[in-house]
VEXGU-406212 format. One record per residue: residue in one letter; residue number from 1; x, y, z of N, C-alpha, C in turn. Coordinates in steps of 0.001 Angstrom, whole numbers, plus 500000, padded with zeros to 6 digits. Layout:
BEGIN
+------+------+--------+--------+--------+--------+--------+--------+--------+--------+--------+
: resn : resi :    nxx :    nyy :    nzz :   caxx :   cayy :   cazz :    cxx :    cyy :    czz :
+------+------+--------+--------+--------+--------+--------+--------+--------+--------+--------+
:    A :  NUM :      X :      Y :      Z :      X :      Y :      Z :      X :      Y :      Z :
...
+------+------+--------+--------+--------+--------+--------+--------+--------+--------+--------+
END
This chain:
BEGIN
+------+------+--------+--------+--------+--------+--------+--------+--------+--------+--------+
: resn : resi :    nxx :    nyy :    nzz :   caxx :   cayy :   cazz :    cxx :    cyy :    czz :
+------+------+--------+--------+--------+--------+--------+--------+--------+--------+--------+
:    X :    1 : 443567 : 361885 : 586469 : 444356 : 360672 : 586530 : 445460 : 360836 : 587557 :
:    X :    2 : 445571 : 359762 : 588710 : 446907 : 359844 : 589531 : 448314 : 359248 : 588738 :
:    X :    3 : 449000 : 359952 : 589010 : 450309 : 359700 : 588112 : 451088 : 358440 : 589359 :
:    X :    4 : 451790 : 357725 : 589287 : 452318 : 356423 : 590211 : 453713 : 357315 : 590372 :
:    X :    5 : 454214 : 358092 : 589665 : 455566 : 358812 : 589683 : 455584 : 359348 : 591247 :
:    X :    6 : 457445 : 358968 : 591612 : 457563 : 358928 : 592886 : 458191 : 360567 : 593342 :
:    X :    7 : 458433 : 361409 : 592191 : 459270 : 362429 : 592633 : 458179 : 363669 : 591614 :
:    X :    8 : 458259 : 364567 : 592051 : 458075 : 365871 : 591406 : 458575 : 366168 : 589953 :
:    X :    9 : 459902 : 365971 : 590184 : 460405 : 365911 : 588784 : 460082 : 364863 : 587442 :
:    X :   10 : 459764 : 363657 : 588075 : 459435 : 362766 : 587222 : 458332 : 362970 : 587065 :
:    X :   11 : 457374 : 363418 : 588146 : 455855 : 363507 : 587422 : 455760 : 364734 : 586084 :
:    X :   12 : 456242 : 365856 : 586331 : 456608 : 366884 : 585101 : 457113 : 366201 : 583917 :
:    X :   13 : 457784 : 364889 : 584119 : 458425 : 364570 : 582764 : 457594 : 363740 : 582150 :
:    X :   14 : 456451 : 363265 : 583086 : 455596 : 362528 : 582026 : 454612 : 363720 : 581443 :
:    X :   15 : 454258 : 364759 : 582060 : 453022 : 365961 : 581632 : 453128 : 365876 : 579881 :
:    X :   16 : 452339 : 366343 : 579346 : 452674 : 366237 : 577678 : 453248 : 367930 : 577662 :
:    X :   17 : 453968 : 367525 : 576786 : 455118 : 369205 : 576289 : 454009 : 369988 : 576698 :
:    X :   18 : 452968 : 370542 : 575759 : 452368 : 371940 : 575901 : 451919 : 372092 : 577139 :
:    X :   19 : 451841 : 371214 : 578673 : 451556 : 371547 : 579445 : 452345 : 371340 : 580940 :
:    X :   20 : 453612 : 371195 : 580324 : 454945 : 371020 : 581197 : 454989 : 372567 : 581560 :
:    X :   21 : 455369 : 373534 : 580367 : 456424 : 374433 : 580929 : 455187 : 375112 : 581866 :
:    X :   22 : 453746 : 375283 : 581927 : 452751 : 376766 : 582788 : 452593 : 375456 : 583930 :
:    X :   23 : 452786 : 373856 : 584064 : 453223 : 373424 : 585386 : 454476 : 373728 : 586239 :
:    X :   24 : 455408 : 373801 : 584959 : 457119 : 373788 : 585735 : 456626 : 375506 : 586064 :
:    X :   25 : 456276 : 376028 : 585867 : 455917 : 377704 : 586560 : 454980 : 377890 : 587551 :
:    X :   26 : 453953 : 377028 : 587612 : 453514 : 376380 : 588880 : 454155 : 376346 : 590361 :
:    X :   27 : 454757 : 375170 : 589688 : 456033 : 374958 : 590376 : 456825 : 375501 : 591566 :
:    X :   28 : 457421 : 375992 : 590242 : 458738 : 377437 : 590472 : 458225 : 378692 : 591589 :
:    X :   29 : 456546 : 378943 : 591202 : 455636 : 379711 : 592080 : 455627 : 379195 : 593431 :
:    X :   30 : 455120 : 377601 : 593869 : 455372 : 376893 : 595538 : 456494 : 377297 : 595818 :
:    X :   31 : 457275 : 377201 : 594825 : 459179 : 376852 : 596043 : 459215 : 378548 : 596134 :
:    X :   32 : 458730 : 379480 : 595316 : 459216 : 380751 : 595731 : 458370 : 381332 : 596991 :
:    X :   33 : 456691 : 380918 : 596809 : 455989 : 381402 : 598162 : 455411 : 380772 : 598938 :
:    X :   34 : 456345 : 378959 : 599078 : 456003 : 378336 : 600026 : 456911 : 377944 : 600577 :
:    X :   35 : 458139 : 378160 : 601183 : 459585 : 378105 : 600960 : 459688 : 377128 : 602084 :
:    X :   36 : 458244 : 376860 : 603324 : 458291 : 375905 : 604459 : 457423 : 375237 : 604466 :
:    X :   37 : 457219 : 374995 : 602666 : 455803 : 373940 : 602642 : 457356 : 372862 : 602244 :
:    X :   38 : 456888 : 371231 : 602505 : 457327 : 370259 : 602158 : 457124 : 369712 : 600596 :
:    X :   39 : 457588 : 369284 : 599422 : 457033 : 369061 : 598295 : 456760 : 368033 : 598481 :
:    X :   40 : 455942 : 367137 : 597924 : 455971 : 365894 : 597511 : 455257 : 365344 : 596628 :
:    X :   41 : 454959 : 364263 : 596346 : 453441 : 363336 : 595471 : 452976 : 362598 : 596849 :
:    X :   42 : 451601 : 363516 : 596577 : 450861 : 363214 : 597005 : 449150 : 362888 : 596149 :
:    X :   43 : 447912 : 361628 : 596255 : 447147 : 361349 : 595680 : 447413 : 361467 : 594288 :
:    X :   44 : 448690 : 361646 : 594216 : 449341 : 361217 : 592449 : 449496 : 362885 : 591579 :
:    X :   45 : 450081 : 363571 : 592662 : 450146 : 364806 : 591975 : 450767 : 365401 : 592795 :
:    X :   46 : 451748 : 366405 : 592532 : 452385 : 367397 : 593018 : 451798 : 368026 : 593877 :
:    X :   47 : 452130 : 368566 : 595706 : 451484 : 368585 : 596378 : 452591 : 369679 : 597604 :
:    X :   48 : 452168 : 370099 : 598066 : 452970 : 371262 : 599252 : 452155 : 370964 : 600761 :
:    X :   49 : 453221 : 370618 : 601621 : 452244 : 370244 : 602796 : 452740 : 371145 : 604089 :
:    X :   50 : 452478 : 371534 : 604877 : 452542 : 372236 : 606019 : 452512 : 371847 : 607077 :
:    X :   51 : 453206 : 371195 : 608116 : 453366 : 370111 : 609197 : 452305 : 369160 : 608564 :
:    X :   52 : 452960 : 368736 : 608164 : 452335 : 367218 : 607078 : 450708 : 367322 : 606353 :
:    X :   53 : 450136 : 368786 : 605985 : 448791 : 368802 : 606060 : 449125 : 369643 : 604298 :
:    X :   54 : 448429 : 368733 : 603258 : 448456 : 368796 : 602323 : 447540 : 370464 : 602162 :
:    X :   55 : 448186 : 371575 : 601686 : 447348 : 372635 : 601617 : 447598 : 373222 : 599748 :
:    X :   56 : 448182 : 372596 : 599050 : 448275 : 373001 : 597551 : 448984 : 371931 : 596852 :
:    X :   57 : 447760 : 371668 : 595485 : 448313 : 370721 : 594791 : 448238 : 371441 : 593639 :
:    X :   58 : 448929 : 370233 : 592343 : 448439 : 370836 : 591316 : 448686 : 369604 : 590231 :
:    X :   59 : 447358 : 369534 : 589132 : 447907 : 367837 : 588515 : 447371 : 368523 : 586789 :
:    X :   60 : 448102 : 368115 : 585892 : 447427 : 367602 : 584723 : 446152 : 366795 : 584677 :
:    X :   61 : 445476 : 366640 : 584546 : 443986 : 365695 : 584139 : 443560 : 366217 : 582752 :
:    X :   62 : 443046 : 365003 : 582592 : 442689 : 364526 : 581427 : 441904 : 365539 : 580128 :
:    X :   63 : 441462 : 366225 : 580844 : 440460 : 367468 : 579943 : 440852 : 368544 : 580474 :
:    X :   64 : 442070 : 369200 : 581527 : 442166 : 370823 : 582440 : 443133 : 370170 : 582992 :
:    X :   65 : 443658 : 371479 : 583635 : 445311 : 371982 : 584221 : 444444 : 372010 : 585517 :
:    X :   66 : 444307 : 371423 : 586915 : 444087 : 371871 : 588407 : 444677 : 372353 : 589364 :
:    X :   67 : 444606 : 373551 : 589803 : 445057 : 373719 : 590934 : 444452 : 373696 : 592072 :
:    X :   68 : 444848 : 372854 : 592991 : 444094 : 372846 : 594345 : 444625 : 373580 : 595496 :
:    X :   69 : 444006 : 374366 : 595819 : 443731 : 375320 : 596997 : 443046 : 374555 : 598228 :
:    X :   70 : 443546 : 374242 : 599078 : 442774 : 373591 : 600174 : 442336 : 374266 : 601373 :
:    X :   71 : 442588 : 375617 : 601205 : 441983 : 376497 : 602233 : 441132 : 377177 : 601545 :
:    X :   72 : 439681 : 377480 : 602253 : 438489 : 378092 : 601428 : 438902 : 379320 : 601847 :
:    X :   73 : 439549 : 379959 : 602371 : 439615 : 381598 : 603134 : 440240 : 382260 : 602188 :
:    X :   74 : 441586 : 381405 : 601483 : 442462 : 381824 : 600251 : 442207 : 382217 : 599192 :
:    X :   75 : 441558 : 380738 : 598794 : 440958 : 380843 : 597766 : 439382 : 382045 : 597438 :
:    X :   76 : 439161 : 381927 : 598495 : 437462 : 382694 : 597968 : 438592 : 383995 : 598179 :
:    X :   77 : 439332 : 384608 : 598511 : 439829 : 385992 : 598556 : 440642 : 386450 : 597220 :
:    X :   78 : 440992 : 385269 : 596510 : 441543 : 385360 : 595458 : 440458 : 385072 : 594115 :
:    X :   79 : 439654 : 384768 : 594205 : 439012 : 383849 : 593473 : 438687 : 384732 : 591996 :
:    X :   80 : 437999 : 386121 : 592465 : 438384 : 386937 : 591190 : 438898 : 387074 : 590448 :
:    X :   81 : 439866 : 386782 : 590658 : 441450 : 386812 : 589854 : 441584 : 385552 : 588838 :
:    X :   82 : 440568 : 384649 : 589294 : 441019 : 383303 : 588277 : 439994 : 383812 : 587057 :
:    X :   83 : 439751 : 384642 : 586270 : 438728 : 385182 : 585419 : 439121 : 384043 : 584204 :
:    X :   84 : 438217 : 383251 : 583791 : 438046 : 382072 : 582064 : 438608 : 380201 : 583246 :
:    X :   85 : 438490 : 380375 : 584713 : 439074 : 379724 : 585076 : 437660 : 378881 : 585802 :
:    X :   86 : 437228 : 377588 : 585923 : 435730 : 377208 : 586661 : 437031 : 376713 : 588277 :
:    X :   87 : 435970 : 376960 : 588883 : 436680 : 377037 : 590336 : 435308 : 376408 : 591100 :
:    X :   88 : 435345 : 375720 : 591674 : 435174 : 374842 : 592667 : 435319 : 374805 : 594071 :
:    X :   89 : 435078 : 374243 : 595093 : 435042 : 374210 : 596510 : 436605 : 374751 : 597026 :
:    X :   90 : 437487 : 373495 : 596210 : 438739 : 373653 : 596258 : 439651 : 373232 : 595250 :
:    X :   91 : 439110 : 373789 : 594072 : 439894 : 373454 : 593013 : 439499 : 374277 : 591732 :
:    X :   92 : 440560 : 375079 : 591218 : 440659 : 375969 : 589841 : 440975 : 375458 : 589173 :
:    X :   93 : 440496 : 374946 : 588017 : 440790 : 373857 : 586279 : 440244 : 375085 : 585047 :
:    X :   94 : 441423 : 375056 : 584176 : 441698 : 375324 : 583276 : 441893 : 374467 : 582415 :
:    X :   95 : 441242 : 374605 : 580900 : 441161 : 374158 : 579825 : 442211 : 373788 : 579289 :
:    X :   96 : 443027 : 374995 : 578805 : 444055 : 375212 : 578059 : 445290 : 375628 : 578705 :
:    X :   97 : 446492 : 375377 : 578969 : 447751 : 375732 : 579428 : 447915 : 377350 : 579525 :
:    X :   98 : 447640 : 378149 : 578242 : 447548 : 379280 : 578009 : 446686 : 380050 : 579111 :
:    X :   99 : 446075 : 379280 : 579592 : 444720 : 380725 : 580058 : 444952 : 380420 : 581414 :
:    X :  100 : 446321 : 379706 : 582102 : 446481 : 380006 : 583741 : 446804 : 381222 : 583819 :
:    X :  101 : 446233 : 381813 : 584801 : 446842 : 383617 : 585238 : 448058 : 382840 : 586187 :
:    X :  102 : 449210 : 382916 : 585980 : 450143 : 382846 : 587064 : 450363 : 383889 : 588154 :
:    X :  103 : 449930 : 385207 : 588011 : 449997 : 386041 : 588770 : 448942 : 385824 : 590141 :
:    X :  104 : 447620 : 384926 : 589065 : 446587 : 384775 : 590792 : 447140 : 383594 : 591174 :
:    X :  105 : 447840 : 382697 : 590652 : 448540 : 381560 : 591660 : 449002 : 381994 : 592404 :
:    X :  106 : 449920 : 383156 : 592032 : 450833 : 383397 : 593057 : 450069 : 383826 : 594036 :
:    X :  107 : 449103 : 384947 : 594018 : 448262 : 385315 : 594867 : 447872 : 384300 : 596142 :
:    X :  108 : 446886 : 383044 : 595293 : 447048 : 382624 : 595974 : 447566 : 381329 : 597063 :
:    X :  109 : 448881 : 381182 : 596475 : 449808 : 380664 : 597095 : 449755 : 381835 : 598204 :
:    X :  110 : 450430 : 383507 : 598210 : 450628 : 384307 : 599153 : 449645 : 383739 : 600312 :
:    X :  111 : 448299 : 384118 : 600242 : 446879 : 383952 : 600928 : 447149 : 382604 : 601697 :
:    X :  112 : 447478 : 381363 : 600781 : 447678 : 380676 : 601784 : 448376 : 380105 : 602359 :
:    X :  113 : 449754 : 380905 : 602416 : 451114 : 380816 : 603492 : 450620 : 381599 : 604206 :
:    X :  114 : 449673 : 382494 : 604291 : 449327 : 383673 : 605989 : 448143 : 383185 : 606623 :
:    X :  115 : 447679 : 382269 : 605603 : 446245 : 381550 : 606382 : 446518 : 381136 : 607522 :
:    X :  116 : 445690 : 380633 : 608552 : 445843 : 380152 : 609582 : 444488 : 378888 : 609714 :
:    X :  117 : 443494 : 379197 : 608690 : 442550 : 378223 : 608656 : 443076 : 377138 : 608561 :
:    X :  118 : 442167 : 376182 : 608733 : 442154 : 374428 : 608491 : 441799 : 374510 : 607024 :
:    X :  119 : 442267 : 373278 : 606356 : 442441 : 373322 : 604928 : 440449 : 372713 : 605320 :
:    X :  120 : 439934 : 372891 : 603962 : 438672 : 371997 : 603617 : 438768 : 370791 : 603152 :
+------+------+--------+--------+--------+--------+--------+--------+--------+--------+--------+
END
């Protein structure tokens, strides 16, 4: 579902409780290892862009927690790391709030601030 919310913060305040705080850590993860990505809402979800080129999102939906990875170089280098996680072209969804590894976000957030690829 795209959220119509115009700010970052407001989109977190609609998330339902149990899946606010492993977004607000999400979060907290972009601004620490994307520090020259831009935030915004973007396609109705929290979004980090890189001279205006959307390269990490991340949304609540309806049945899983998503994180989108828009570089395939990142992601497939990290991809191990998302273990109980179904992963996709460009996108890791989780079930349950509980079972994000925040440590491979961070990963790969790292992977793709050094990328140099074109997002997919």
């Amino acid at each position: 579902m795209q959220s119509t919310a115009l700010t970052v913060d407001a989109y977190l305040d609609e998330v339902p409780a149990p899946r606010r705080a492993v977004l607000t850590a999400v979060r907290d993860l972009c601004r620490r290892y994307l520090p020259e990505y831009e935030e915004g809402m973007r396609y109705g979800m929290p979004s980090y862009a890189r001279d205006g080129v959307v390269e990490i999102a991340f949304a609540s939906q309806k049945q899983y927690l998503a994180i989108y990875g828009l570089k395939a170089d990142a992601l497939s280098s990290v991809s191990d790391a998302f273990v109980g996680a179904s992963i996709g072209k460009g996108c890791i969804r989780y079930r349950k709030p509980e079972q994000v590894n925040l440590d491979a976000v961070a990963q790969l957030l790292q992977e793709t601030a050094a990328s140099a690829e074109a997002v997919c």
